[in-house]
mmCIF file of the C-alpha atoms, coordinates in Angstrom:
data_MODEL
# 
_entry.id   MODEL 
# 
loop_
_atom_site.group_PDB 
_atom_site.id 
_atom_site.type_symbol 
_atom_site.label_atom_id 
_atom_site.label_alt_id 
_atom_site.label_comp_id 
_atom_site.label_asym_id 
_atom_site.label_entity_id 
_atom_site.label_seq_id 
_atom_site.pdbx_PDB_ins_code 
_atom_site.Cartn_x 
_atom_site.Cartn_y 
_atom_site.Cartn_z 
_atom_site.occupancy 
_atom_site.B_iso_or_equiv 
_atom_site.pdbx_formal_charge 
_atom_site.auth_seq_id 
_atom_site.auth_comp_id 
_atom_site.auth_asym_id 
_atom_site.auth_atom_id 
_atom_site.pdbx_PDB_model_num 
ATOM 1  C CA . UNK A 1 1  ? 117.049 106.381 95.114  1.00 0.00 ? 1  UNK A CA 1 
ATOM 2  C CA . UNK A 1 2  ? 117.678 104.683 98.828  1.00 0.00 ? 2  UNK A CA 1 
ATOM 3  C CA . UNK A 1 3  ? 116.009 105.154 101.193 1.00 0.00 ? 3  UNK A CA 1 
ATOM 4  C CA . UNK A 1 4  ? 112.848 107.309 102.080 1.00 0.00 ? 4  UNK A CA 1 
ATOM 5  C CA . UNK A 1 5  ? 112.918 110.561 99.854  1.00 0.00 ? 5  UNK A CA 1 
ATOM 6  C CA . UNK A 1 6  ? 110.496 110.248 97.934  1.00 0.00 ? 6  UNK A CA 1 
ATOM 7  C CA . UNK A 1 7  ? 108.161 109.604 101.006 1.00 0.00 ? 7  UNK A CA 1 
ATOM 8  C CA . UNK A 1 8  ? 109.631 112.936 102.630 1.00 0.00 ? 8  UNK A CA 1 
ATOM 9  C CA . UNK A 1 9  ? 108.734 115.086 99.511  1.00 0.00 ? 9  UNK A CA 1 
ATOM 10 C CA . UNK A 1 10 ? 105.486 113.545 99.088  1.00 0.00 ? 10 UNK A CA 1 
ATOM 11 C CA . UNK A 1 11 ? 104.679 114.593 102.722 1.00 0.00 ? 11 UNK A CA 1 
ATOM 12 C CA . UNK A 1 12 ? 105.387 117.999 102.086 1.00 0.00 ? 12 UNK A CA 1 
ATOM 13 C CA . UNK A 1 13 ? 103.015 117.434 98.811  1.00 0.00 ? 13 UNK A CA 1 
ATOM 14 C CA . UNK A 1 14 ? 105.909 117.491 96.260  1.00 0.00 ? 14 UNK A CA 1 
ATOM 15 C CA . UNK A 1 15 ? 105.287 114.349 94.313  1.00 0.00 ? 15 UNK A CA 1 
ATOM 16 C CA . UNK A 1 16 ? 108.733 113.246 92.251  1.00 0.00 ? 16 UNK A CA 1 
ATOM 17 C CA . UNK A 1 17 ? 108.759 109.772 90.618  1.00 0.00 ? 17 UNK A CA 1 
ATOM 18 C CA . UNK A 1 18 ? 112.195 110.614 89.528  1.00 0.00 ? 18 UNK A CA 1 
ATOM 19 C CA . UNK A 1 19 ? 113.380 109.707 93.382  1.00 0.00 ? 19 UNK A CA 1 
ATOM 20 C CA . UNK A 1 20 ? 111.632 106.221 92.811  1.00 0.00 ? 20 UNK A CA 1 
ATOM 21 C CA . UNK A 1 21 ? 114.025 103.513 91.010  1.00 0.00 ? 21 UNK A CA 1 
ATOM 22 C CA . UNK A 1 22 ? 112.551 102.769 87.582  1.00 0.00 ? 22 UNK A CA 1 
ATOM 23 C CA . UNK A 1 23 ? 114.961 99.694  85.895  1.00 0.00 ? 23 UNK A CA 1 
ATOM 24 C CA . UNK A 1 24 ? 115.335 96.374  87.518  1.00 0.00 ? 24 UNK A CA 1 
ATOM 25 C CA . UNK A 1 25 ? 118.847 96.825  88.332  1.00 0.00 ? 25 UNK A CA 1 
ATOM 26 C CA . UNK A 1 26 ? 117.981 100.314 90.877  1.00 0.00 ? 26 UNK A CA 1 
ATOM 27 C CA . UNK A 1 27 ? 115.299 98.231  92.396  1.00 0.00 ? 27 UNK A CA 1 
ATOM 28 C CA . UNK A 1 28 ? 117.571 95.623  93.401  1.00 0.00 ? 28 UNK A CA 1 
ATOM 29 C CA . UNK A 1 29 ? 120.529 98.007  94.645  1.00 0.00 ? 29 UNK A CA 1 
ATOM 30 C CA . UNK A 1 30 ? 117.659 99.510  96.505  1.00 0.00 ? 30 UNK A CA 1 
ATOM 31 C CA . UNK A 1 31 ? 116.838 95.797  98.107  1.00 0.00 ? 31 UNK A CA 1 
ATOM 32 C CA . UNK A 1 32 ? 119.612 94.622  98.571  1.00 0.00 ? 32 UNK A CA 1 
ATOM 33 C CA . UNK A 1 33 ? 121.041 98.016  100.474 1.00 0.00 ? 33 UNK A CA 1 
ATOM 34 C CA . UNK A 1 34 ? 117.250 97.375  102.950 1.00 0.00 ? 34 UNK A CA 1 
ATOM 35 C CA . UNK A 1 35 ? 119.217 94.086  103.773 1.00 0.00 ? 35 UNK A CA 1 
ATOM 36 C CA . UNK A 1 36 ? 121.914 95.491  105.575 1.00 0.00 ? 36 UNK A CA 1 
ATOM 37 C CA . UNK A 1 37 ? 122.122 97.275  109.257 1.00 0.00 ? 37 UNK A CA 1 
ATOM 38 C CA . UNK A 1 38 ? 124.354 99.634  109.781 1.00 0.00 ? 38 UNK A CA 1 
ATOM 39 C CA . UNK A 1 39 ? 126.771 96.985  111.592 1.00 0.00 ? 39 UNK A CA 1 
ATOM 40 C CA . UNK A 1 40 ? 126.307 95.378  108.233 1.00 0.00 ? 40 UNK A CA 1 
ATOM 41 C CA . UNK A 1 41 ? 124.880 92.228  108.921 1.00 0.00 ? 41 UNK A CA 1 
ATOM 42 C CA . UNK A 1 42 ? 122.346 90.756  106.671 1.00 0.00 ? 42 UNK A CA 1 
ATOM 43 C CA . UNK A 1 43 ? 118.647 91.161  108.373 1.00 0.00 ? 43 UNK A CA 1 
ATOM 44 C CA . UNK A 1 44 ? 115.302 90.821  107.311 1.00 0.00 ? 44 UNK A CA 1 
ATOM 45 C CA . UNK A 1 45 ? 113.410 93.833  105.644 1.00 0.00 ? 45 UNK A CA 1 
ATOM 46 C CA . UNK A 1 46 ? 111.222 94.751  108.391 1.00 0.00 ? 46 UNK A CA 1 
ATOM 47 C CA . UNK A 1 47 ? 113.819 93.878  111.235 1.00 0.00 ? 47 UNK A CA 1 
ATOM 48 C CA . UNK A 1 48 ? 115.516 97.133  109.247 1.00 0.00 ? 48 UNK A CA 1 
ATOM 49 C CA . UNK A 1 49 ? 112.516 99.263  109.092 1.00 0.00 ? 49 UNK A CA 1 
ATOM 50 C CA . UNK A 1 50 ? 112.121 98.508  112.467 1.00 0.00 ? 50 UNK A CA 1 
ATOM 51 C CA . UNK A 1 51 ? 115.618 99.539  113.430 1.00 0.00 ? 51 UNK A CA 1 
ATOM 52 C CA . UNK A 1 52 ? 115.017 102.723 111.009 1.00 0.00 ? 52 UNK A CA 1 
ATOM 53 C CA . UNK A 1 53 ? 112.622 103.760 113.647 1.00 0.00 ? 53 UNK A CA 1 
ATOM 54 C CA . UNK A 1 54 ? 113.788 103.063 116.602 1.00 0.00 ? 54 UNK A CA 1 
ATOM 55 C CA . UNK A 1 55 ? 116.907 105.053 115.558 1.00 0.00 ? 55 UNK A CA 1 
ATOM 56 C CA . UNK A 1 56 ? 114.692 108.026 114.092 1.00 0.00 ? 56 UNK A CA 1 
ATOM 57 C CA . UNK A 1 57 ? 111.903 108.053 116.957 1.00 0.00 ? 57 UNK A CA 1 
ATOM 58 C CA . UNK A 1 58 ? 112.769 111.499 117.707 1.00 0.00 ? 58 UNK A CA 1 
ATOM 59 C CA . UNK A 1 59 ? 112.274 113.086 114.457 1.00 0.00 ? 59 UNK A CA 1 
ATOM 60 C CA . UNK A 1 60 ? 108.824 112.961 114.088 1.00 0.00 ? 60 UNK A CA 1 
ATOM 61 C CA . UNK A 1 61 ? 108.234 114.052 110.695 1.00 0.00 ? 61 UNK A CA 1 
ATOM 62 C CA . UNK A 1 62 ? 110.467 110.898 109.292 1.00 0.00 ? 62 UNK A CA 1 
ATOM 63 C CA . UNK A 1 63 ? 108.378 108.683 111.091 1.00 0.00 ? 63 UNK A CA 1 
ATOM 64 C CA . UNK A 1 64 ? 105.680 109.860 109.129 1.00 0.00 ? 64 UNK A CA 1 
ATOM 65 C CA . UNK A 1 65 ? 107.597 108.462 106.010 1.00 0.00 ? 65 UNK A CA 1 
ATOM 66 C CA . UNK A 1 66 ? 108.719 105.179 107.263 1.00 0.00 ? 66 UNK A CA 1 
ATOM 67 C CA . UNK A 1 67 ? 104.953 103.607 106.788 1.00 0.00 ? 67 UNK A CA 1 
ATOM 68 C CA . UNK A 1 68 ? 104.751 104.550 103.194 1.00 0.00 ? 68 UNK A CA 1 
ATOM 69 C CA . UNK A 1 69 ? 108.288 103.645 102.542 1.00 0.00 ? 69 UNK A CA 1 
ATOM 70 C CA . UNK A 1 70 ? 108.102 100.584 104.491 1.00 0.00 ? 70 UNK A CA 1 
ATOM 71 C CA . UNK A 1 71 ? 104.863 99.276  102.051 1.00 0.00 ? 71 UNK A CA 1 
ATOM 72 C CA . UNK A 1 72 ? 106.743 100.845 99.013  1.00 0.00 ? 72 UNK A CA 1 
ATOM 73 C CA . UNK A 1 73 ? 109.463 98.523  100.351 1.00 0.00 ? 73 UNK A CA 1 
ATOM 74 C CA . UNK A 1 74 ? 107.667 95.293  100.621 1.00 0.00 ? 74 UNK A CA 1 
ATOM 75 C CA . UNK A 1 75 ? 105.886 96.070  96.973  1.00 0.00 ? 75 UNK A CA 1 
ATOM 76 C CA . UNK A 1 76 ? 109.488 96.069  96.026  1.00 0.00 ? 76 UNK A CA 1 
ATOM 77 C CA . UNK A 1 77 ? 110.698 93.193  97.910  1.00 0.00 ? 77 UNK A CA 1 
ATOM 78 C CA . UNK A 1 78 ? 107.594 91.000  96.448  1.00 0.00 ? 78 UNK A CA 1 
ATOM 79 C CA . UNK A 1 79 ? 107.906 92.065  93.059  1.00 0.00 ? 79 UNK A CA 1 
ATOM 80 C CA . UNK A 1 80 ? 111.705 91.574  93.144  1.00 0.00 ? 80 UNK A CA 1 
ATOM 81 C CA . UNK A 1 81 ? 110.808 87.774  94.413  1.00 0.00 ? 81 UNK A CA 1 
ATOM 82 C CA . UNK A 1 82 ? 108.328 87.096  91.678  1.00 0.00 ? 82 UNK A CA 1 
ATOM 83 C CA . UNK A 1 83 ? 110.843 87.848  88.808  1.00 0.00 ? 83 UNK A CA 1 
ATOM 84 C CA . UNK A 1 84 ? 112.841 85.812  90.147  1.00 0.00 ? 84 UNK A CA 1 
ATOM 85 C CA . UNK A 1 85 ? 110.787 82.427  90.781  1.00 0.00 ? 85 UNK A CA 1 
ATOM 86 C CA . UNK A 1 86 ? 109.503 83.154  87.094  1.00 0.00 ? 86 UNK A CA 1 
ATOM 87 C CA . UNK A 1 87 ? 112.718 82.691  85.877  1.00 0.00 ? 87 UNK A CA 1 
# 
């Protein structure tokens, strides 16, 4: 899944993995969608979680899942990189 769902459910204490991507492929359509602003230019990963906020700063309650998301994020963004330098 994009985005921060699974973040917003675990806040409310509903756990579901199944709003996580699980093969290679969803983790890189995942990625690769963090890349782009809504203008769709190509920007760095935190330059869009930053925007993310800025835009949301009003809805407190998806604030609180930006910080997870934003670390579940990076995880994904490093573990996409290392695949690919092994290769």
């Amino acid at each position: 899944m994009h985005g921060f769902i699974y973040e917003i459910f675990l806040l409310k204490g509903k756990e579901n993995k199944n709003f996580l991507p699980q093969s290679l492929e969803n983790k890189i359509v995942v990625l690769a969608d963090m890349y782009y602003n809504q203008a769709e230019q190509r920007v760095e990963l935190d330059d869009r979680l930053d925007d993310i906020e800025a835009r949301y700063k009003d809805d407190k309650d998806f604030l609180k899942a930006i910080q997870p998301a934003r670390r579940r994020m990076k995880e994904l963004e490093s573990e996409i990189v290392l695949l690919m330098s092994s290769n």
